[in-house]
C-alpha positions in Angstrom: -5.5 -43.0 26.6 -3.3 -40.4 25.0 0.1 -39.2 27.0 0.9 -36.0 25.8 2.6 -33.5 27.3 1.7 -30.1 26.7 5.3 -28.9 25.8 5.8 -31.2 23.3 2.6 -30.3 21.9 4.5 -26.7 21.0 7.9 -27.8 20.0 7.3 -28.5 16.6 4.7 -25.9 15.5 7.2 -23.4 17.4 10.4 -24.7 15.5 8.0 -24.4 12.1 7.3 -21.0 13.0 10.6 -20.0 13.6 11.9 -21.3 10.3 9.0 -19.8 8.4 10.6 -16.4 10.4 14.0 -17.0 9.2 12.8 -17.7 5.4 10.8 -14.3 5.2 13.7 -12.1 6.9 16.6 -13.4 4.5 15.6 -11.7 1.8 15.4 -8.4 3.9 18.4 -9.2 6.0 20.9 -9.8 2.6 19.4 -6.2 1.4 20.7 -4.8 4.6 23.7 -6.2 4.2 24.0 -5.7 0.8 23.9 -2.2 1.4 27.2 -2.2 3.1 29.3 -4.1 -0.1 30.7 -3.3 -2.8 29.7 -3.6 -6.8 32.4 -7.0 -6.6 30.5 -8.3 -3.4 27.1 -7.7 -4.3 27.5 -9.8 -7.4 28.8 -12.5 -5.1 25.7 -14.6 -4.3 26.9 -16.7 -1.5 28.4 -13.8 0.6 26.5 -12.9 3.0 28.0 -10.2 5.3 30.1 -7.7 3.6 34.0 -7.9 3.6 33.8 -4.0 5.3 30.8 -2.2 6.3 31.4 1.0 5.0 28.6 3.7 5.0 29.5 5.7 1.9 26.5 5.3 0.4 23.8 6.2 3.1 26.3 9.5 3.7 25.7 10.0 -0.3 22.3 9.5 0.0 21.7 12.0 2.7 24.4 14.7 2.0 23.3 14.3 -1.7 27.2 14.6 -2.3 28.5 11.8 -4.8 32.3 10.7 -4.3 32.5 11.6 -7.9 32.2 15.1 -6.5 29.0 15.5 -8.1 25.3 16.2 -6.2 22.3 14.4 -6.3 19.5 16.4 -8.2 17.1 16.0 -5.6 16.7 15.5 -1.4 16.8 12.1 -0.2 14.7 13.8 2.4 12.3 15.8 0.9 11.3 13.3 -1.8 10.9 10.7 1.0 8.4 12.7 2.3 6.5 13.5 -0.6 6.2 9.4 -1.2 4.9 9.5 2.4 2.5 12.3 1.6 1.0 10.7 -1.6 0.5 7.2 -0.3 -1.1 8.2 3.2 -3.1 11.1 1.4 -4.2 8.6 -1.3 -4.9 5.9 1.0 -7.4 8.1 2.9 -9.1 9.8 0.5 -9.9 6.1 -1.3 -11.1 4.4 2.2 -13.0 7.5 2.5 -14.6 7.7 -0.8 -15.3 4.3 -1.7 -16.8 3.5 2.5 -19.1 6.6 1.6 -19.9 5.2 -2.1 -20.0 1.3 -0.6 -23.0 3.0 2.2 -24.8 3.9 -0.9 -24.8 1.4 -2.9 -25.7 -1.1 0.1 -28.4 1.5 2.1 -30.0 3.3 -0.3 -32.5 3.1 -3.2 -31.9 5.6 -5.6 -31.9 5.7 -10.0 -29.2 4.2 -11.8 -28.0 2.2 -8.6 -27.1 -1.0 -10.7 -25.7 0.7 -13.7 -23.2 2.1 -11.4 -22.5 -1.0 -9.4 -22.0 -2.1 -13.0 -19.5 0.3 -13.9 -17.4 -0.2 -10.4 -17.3 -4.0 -11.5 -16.0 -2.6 -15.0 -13.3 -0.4 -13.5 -11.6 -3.7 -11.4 -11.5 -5.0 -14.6 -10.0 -2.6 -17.0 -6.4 -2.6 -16.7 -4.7 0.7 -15.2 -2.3 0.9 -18.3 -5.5 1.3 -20.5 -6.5 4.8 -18.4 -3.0 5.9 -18.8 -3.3 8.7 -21.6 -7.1 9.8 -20.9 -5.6 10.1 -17.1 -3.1 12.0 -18.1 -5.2 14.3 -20.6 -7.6 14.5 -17.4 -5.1 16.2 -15.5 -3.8 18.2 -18.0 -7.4 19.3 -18.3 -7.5 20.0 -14.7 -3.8 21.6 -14.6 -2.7 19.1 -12.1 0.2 17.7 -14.3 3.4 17.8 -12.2 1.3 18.2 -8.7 1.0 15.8 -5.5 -2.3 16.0 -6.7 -1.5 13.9 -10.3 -0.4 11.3 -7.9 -3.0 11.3 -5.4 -6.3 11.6 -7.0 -6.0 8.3 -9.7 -5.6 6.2 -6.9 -8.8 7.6 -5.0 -11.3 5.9 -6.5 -11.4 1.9 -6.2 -13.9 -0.3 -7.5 -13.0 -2.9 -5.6 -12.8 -0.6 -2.3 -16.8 0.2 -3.0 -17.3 -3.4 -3.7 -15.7 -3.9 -0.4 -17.8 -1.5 1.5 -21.4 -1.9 0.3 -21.1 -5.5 1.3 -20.0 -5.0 4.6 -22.3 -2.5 5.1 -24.6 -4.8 4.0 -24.6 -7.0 6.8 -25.2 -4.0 9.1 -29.1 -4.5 10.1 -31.6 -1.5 9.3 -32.3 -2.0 12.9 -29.4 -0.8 13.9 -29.3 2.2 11.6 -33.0 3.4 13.3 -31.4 3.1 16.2 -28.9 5.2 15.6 -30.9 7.9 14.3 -33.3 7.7 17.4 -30.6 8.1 19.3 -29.4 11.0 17.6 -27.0 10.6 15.2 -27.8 11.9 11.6 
């Protein structure tokens, strides 16, 4: 008969844990710091807290004043935002677009269904930097150069996000669907 106590069942998976914590935080705690040194210190491996935590640079970065007296050519703030705007809009509009495509391809009969499932496959596999100049003729084309638009539309479609889709929704029964529809829902 085993004797174990339930306590010592946790220790060591809890001190594992905690480790695997502390191993994944470094490397965001010594940026943190880091942000507080100077050139000297930053180049200084080993040191680990700064010799002065001095906030120059996060009142540079927000003021947009430089101690050179110079200003930043854009708003901390503003571009921040923008990156905020892009992402979230792009990330939306791609779960939207390939969960409505992914629907499709897994519910529906319809001509050319394979040949497209095809070309979704094809489009995981060509590499983004091949698409970079007919992209960018695209949206010249479309006089989106220069927009939030450039930035978020690329990124919309996935072919790996339609992939995704049609086979969950392919383990959705028909059953269900009907169901729906008697019930309802369109």
């Amino acid at each position: 008969m085993l004797n174990t106590h339930p306590l010592r069942n946790r220790v060591a998976p809890t001190i594992l844990a905690v480790l695997a914590t502390l191993l994944c935080a470094y490397p965001f705690a010594w940026m943190f710091f880091s942000s507080f040194k100077t050139n000297k210190e930053i180049y200084q491996p080993l040191l680990f807290f700064p010799s002065g935590y001095e906030a120059d640079a996060y009142l540079s970065l927000f003021s947009g004043d430089l101690p050179n007296g110079a200003t930043l050519p854009f708003s901390f703030l503003e571009v921040f935002t923008h990156s905020i705007l892009a992402s979230g809009s792009q990330a939306l509009l791609a779960t939207a677009l390939t969960a409505m495509a992914g629907y499709a391809f897994a519910k529906y009969r319809f001509r050319w269904k394979k040949t497209l499932f095809a070309l979704a496959i094809l489009v995981i596999l060509v590499p983004r930097q091949a698409l970079a100049v007919p992209l960018f003729e695209w949206l010249a084309q479309l006089s989106l150069n220069g927009s939030l638009w450039a930035i978020i539309l690329p990124g919309a479609a996935s072919g790996i996000g339609v992939i995704f889709f049609a086979q969950v929704f392919r383990r959705i029964p028909d059953s269900l669907i009907d169901l729906a529809q008697i019930e309802g829902a369109s």
